[in-house]
N, C-alpha and C positions, 0 to 999 in steps of 0.2 A: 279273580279280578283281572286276571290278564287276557284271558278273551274276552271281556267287555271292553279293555282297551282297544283290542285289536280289532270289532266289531267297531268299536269310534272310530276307529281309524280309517277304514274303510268307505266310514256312510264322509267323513268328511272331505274325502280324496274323489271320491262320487260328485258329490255337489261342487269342487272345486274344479273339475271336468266340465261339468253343466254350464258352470258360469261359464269359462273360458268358448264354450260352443256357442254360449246365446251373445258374448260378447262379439266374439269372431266372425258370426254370420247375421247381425244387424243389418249389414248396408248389400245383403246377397239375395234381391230379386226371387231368382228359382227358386233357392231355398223354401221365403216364407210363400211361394205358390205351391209348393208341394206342400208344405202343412196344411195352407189355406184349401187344399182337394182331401187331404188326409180326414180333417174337419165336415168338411161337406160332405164326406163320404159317410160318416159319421151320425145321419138320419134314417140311414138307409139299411133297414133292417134283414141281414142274410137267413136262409135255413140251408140245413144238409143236403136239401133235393136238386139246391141252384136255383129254387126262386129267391126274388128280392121282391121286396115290400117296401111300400112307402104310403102312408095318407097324408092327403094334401086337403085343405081346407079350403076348398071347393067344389063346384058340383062337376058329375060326371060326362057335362056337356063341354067345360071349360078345359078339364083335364084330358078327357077324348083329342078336343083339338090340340093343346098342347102338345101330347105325347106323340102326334100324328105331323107336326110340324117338325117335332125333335128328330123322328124316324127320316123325315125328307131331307132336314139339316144334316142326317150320319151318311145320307146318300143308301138308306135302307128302303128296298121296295114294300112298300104295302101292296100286300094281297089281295083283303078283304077284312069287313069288317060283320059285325052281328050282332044281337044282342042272344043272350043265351038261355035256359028256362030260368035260371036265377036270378035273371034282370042284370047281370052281368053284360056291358058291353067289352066284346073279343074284338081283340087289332089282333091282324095276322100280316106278317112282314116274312121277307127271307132275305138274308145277306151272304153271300159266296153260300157257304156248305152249312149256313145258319139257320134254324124256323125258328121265327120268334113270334112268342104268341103274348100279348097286354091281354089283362084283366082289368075291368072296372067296374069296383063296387060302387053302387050307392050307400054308403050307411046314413048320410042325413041328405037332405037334399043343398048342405053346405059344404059335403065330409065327403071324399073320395077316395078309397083304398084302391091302389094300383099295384098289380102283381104283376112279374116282367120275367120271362122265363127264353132263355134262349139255349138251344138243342143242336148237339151237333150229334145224329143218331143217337146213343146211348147217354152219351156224355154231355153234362149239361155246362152252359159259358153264362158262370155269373159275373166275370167281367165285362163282358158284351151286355147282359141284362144289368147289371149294377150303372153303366155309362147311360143307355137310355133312359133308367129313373133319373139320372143327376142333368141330361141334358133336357129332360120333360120340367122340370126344376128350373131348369137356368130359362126356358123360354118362359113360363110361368111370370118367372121375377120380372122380364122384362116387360108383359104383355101390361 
């Protein structure tokens, strides 16, 4: 019985932590902007290779511009662009020592899967591709 006390005791000293942090940082700006990108980040699907994923529920002409604005927004050069034998339309961009290559599926012609892959030689920057899915997002919202 006495480590189930001690296990209470514990989860109760936890939550009374919490509350003292959600009380404390109420009236704290950055704080809940840093949740509020934690969240948003939060759609954005990672894998092991350094691409990120996202569908967006729009067509591939909407999102094309989108993600072509967001690039001009980061102050990222676009290279060129193409569409590929997959009907994939390719954004090619480069930032300092960056290639960044967009993907864009059609899966419906309302439905836009975008892959965002950014390479620095070997090594791949899914924070650099995870930012231009959230800022292709954030022009999206506004458009």
């Amino acid at each position: 019985m006495k480590h189930v006390y001690h296990y209470g005791k514990r989860v109760t000293r936890s939550l009374a932590v919490a509350t003292l942090v959600a009380g404390l940082t109420t009236g704290c700006e950055p704080i809940t902007m840093t949740m509020m990108s934690i969240g948003a980040s939060a759609g954005v699907s990672h894998t092991l290779g350094g691409m990120i994923y996202r569908t967006f529920t729009a067509s591939q002409r909407t999102v094309k511009r989108a993600s072509m604005r967001a690039l001009r927004d980061m102050g990222i050069e676009i290279v060129g662009t193409e569409i590929n034998k997959d009907g994939e339309t390719v954004i090619l961009a480069k930032a300092r020592d960056r290639d960044i290559e967009i993907l864009l599926e059609p899966l419906t012609p309302r439905t836009t899967r975008m892959r965002a892959i950014a390479s620095n030689g070997l090594l791949k920057d899914s924070a650099t591709a995870t930012e231009i899915v959230l800022q292709t997002e954030r022009v999206m919202a506004g458009a």
